[in-house]
C-alpha positions as CSV (number, residue, x, y, z in Angstrom):
1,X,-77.8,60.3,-72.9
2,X,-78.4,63.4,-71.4
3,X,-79.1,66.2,-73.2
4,X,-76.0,68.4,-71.8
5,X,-73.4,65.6,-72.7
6,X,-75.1,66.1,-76.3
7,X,-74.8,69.5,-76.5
8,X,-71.5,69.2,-75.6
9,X,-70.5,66.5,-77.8
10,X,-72.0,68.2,-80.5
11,X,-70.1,71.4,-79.6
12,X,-66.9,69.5,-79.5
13,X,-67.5,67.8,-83.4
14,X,-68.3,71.8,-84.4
15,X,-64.8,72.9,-82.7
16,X,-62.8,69.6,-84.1
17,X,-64.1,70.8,-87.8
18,X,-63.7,74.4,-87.5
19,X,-60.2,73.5,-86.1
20,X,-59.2,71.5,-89.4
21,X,-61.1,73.9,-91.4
22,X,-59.2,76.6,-90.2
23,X,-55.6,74.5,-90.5
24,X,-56.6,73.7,-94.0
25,X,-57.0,77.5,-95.0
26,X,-54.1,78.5,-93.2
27,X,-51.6,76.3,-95.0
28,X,-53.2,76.9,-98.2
29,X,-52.3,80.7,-98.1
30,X,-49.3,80.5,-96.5
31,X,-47.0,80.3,-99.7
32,X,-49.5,82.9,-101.4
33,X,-49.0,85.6,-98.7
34,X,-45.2,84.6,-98.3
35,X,-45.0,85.2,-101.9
36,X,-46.8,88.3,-101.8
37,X,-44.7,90.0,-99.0
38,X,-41.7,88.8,-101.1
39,X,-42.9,90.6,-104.0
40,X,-43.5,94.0,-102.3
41,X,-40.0,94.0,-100.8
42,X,-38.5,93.7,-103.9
43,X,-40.9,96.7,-105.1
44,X,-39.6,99.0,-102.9
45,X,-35.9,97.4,-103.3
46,X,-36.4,98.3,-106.7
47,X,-37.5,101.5,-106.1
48,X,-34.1,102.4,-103.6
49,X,-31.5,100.7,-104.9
50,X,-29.4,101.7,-107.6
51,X,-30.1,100.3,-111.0
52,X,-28.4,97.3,-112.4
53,X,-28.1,94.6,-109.6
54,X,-28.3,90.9,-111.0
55,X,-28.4,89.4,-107.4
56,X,-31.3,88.9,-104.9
57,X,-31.1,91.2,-102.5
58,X,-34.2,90.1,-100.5
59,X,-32.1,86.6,-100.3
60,X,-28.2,88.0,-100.0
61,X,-28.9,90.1,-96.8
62,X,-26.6,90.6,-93.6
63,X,-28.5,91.2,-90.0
64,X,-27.4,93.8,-87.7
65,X,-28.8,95.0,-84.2
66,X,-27.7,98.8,-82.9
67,X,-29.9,101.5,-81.2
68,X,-28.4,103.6,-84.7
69,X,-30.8,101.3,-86.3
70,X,-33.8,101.8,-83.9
71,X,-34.1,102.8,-80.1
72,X,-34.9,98.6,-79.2
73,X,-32.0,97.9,-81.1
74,X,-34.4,94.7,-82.9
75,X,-32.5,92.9,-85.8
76,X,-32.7,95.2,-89.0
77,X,-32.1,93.3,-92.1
78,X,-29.5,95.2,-95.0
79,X,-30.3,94.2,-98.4
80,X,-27.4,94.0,-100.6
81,X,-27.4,94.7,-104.4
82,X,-24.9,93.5,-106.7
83,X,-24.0,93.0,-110.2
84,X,-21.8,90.2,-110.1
85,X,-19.1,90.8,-107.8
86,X,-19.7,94.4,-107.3
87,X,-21.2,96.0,-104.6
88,X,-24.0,98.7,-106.0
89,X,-25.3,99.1,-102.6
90,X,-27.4,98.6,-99.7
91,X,-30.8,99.3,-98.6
92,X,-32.2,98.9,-94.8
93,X,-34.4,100.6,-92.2
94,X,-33.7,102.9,-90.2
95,X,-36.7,103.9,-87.1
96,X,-37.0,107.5,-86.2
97,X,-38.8,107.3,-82.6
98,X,-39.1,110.9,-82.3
99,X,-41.7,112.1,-85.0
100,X,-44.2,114.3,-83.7
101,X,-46.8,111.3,-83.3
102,X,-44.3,108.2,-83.1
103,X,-42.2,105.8,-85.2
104,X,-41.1,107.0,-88.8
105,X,-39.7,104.2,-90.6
106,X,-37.3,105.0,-92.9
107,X,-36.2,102.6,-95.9
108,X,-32.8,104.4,-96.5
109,X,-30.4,102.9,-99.3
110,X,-26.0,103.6,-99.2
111,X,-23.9,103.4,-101.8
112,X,-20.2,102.0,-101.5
113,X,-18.8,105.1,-101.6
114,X,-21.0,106.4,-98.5
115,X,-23.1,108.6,-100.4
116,X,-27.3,108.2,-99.8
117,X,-29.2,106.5,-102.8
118,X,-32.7,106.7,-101.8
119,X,-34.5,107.5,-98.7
120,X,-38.4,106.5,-98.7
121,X,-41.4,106.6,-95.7
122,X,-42.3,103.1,-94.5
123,X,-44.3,103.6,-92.4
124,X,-45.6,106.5,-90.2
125,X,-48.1,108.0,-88.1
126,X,-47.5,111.8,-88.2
127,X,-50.3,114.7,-88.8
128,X,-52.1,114.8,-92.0
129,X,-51.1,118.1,-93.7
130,X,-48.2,119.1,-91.7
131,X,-46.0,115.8,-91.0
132,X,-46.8,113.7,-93.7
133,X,-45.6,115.9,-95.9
134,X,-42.9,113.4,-95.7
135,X,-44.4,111.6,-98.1
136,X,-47.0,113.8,-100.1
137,X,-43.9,115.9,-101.3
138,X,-40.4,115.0,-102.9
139,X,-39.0,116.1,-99.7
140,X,-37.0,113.0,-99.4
141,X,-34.9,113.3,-102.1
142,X,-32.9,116.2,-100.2
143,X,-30.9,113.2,-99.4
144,X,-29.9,111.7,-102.2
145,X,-25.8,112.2,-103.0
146,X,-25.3,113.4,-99.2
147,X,-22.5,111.6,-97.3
148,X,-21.3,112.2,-93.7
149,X,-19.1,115.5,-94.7
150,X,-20.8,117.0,-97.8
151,X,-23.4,118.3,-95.6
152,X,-24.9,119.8,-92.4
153,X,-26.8,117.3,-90.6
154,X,-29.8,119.1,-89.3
155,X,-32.9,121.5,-90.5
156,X,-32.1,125.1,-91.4
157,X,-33.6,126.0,-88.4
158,X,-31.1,123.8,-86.0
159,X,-28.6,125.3,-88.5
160,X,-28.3,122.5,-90.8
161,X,-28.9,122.0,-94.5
162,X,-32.6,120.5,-94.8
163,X,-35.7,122.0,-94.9
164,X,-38.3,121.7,-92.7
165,X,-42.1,122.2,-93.2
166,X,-44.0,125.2,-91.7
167,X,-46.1,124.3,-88.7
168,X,-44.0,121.3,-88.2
169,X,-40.3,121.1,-87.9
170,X,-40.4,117.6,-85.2
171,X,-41.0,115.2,-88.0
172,X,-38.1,116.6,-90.7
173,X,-35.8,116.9,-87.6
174,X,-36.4,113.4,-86.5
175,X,-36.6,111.7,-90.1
176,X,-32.8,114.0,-90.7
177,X,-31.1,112.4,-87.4
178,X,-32.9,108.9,-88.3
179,X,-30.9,109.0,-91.7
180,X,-27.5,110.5,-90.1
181,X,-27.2,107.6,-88.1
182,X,-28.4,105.1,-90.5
183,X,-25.2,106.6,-92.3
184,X,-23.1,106.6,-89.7
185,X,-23.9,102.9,-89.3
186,X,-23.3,102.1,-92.3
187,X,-20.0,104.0,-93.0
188,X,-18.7,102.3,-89.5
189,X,-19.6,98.6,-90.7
190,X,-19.4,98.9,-94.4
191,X,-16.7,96.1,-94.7
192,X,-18.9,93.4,-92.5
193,X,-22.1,94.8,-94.4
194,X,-20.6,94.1,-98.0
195,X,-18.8,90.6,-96.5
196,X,-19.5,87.7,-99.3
197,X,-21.5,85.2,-97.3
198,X,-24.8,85.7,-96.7
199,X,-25.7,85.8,-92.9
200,X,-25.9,87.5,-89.7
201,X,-23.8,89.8,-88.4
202,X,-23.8,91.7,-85.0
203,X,-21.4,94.2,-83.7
């Protein structure tokens, strides 16, 4: 046999066994990471929420899709806590595409009666020592009790309510209008966002 065709059969037995090698590993960690994603959205449920829900909110959820929610309008999922049969709240996220470097993802939670819970950073990409004060600070608990009326939406220097940071007003202003409409959202389809059954939902 030539020497080629030996090579290549050789190569092919290497690629077959890497191949199952690889499936193997994969569907061994599968359930592992699954369960460990699981466990970090409940830790920051946890964290927004208001105390005292029985339920599983990362299981009893409700999908909706609206630029509110972010500028692609891509499904966002609302986590609903409970105790029982009542409603304790909400928590979902809402994208602010207008930070000074990009995307701020915002895990905001609602209570029934419209007033913000908890607003927390997901994720972001904004300038260390000016943006991110966003998270470095307790900035984000400006929101917590505001509703739609109780309030002026925008930074003090738009006129509103919040402050912003020195040296960089962009990121408070975008993470502000990110949460108003998260709010407005959520006032708007409160009744379909609380609805018994779990499943999707789109306006």
């Amino acid at each position: 046999m030539p020497d080629f065709l030996k090579m290549g059969i050789v190569l092919m037995l290497v690629g077959m066994v890497a191949t199952a090698v690889l499936a193997m590993t994969e569907s061994a960690t599968r359930a592992p990471i699954a369960e460990a994603k699981r466990q970090e959205t409940l830790r920051i449920l946890k964290s927004v929420l208001p105390e005292g829900f029985d339920n599983e909110p990362d299981v009893d959820t409700v999908t909706f899709a609206d630029k509110r929610l972010n500028r692609r309008e891509k499904p966002v999922t609302f986590y609903r806590g409970r105790k029982g049969a009542t409603n304790l709240g909400v928590a979902f996220v809402v994208t602010a595409p207008d930070g000074y470097s990009g995307d701020i993802e915002l895990m905001m939670s609602v209570n029934p009666d419209g007033s913000i819970n908890l607003v927390q950073v997901v994720s972001h990409a904004e300038t260390p020592g000016l943006g991110d004060k966003i998270v470095k600070t307790d900035w984000p608990l400006a929101f917590k009790g505001k509703t739609q009326e109780n309030v002026k939406w925008g930074v003090k220097k738009d006129g509103g309510d919040f402050d912003q940071f020195a040296g960089a007003t962009i990121t408070p202003r975008a993470v502000v209008a990110a949460v108003k409409r998260g709010l407005d959202f959520f006032v708007e389809k409160k009744e379909a966002i609380f609805q018994p059954a779990t499943g999707e939902k789109k306006p």
